[in-house]
N, C-alpha and C positions, 0 to 999 in steps of 0.2 A: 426570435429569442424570447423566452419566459422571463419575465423582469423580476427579482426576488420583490415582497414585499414592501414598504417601509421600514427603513428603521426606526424603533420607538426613539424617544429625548434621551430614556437612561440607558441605553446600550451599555456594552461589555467596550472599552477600547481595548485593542490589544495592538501590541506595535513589536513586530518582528520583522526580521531581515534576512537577506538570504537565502539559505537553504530553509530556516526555519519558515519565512514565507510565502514558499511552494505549498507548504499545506493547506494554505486558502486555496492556491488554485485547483488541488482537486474535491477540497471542502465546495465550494463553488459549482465545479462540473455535477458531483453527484447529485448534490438540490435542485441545479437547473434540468438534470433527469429525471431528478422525484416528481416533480413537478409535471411533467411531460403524461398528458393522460394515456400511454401506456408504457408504463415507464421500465426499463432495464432492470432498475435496480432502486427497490423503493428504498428511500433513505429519507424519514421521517427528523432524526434528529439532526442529519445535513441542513433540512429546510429550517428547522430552527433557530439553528445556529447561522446561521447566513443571515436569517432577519433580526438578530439579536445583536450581533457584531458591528460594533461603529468600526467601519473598513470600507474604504471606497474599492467595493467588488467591481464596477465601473471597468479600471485598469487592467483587469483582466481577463483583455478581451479573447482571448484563446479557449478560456471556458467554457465557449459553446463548441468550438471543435473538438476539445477534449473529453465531451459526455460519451461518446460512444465506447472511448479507449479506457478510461475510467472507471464506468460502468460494467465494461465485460468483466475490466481485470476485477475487479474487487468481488465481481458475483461468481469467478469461478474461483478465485480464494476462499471466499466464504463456503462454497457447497465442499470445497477442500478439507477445512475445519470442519464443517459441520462432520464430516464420511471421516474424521480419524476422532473426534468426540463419541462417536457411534459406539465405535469400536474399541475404547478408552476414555472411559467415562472418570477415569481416576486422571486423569492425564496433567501435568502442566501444559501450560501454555504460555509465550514469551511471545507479546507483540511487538516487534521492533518497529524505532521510528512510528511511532502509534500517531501519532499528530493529534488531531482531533476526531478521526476515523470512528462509525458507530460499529465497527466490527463484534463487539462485545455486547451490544444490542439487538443487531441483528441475528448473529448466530442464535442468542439465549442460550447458553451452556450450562449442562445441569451443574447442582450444587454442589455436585464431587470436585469439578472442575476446579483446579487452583490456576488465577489466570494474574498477566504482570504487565504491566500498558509501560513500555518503554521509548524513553524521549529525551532531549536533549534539555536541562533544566528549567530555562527559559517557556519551552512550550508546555513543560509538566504544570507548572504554574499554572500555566491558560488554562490549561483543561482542567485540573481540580476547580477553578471559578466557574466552569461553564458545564463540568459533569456531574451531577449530585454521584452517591459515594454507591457504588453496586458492591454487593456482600462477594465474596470473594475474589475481588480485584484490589489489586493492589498496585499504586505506582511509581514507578524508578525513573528520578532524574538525570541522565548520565549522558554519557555519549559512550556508543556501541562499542565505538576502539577501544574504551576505557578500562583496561582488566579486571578491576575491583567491583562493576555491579554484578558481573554475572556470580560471584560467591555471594552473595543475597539469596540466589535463588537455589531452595534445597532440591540437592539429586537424586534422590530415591524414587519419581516416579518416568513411567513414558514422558518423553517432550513432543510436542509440536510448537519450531519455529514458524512465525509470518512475518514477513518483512518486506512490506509490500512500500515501494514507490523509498528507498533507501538506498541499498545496496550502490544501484548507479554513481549515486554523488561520492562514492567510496572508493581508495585506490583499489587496484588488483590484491595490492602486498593487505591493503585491512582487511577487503572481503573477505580472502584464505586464512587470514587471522581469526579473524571472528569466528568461522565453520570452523575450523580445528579445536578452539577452545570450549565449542559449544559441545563437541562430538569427545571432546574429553571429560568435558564435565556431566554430560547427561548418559543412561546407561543403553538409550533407544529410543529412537524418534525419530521425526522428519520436518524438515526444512523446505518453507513455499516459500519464492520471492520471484520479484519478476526482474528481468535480463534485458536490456539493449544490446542490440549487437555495435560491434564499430560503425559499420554504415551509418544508423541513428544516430551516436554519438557527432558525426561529422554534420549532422543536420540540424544539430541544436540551438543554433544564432537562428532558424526560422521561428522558433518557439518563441513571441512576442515577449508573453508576463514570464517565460523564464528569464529571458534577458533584464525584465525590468529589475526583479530580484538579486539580479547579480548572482544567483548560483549557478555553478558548473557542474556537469556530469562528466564524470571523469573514468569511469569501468563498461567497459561490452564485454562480448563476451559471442561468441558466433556458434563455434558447437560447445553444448552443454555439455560433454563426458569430458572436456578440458579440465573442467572442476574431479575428476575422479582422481587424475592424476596428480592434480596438486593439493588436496586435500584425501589423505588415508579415510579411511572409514565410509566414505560419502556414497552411495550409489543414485544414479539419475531413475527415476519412476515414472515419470511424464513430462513433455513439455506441449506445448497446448499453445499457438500464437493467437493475436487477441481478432487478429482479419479469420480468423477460420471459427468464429462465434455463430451461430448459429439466431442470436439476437441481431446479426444486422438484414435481418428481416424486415427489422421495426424502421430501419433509416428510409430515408426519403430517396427518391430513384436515382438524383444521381450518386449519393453520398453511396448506395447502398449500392450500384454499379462498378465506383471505386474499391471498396473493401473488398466485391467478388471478384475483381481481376489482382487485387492485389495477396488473397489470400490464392492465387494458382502461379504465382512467382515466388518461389522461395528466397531468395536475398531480400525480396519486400516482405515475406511474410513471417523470416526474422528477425524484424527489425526492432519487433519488440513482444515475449514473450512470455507465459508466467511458466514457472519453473518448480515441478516435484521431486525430491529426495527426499531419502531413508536414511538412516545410520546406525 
């Protein structure tokens, strides 16, 4: 394991609970990747924030098994965003459950780009202390079930939702709430997030630091075109499972032995996926 740095005397404290502190642990996985001299998914301001943060990263011990699953998923999000920024350069953008993620770093989206880092208020807070202010982002303290943030954001251009590492903790009944109102209120776009299946969900007491945080995941979801049927407007565009990565090249032989027998089982290779739609 790559041991983050020291932390300095004046660290950042921050003290969340929860679901809201889940986002340390995959704040966490991605630094101890960055880290990693060939790394998945460089994530420069992961690594800073992780040595800046008075948090005993220590307790989350799951962080090193999590860089792989982590890592894909966020870098095939990102090349996601990047390939409909391409192509809608006017676009909004809506990061749900934004946590402390460098999403908006990495990508760099042009100036056209109108983009909205969305979070539960408590974590808005953190991140305004620990993100200086990027010219066209703008962010909303809410929670997603909440009706009233999404009328903040003006309707007149393409949307791309992301909502990566959320959805799960959400029932069935908010999920389809959330997509319906988002596909009401925006005139055409598309929606990235990623999907546990049941299976997953039933395996979740192995997940060490998520049990320590006391959040539950509570949504699977096993075939993706379920969503077409309970959400009008929706159509499925890809799904992509994160063991059929072509980075688990980079794992170690037996890590990277696991992933290949586990990406030629499909009940294992839906266990957890990322997830494309249109609207």
């Amino acid at each position: 394991m790559i041991p983050p740095a020291a932390t300095p005397p004046h660290a950042d404290k921050i003290e969340l609970a929860g679901v809201q502190e889940t986002l340390l642990i995959t704040l966490h996985a991605r630094a101890l990747e960055s880290r990693s001299p060939d790394p998945i998914l460089r994530d420069e301001t992961a690594e800073r924030l992780v040595d800046t943060i008075a948090y005993d990263f220590a307790r989350l011990k799951s962080a090193q098994g999590d860089r792989f699953t982590t890592s894909v998923r966020a870098k095939q999000l990102d090349a996601w965003t990047r390939e409909y920024l391409a192509a809608h350069a006017d676009a909004t953008v809506l990061h749900l459950g934004c946590g402390l993620d460098s999403r908006v770093i990495r990508v760099a989206p042009p100036s056209t780009v109108r983009w909205f880092e969305v979070d539960l208020p408590d974590v808005i807070a953190v991140r305004r202390r620990l993100y200086p202010e990027i010219a066209g982002v703008q962010t909303i303290g809410a929670s997603v079930t909440e009706q009233e943030w999404l009328l903040q954001i003006p309707d007149d251009r393409p949307t791309l939702v992301v909502a990566e590492g959320i959805l799960p903790y959400l029932t069935a009944a908010e999920v389809e709430d959330l997509l319906r109102r988002i596909i009401v209120r925006f005139p055409a776009g598309e929606v990235l997030f990623d999907a546990l299946s049941p299976r997953a969900l039933r395996a979740q007491g192995l997940h060490s630091s998520l049990r320590k945080t006391g959040a539950r995941l509570q949504w699977g979801l096993d075939d993706p075109h379920e969503l077409e049927s309970h959400v009008f407007g929706l159509e499925l565009m890809d799904e992509w499972p994160l063991v059929g990565s072509p980075d688990a090249a980079k794992l170690g032989w037996v890590q990277r032995k696991l992933v290949q027998w586990a990406a030629k089982v499909p009940r294992i290779a839906r266990m957890h996926r990322v997830l494309r739609y249109r609207f």
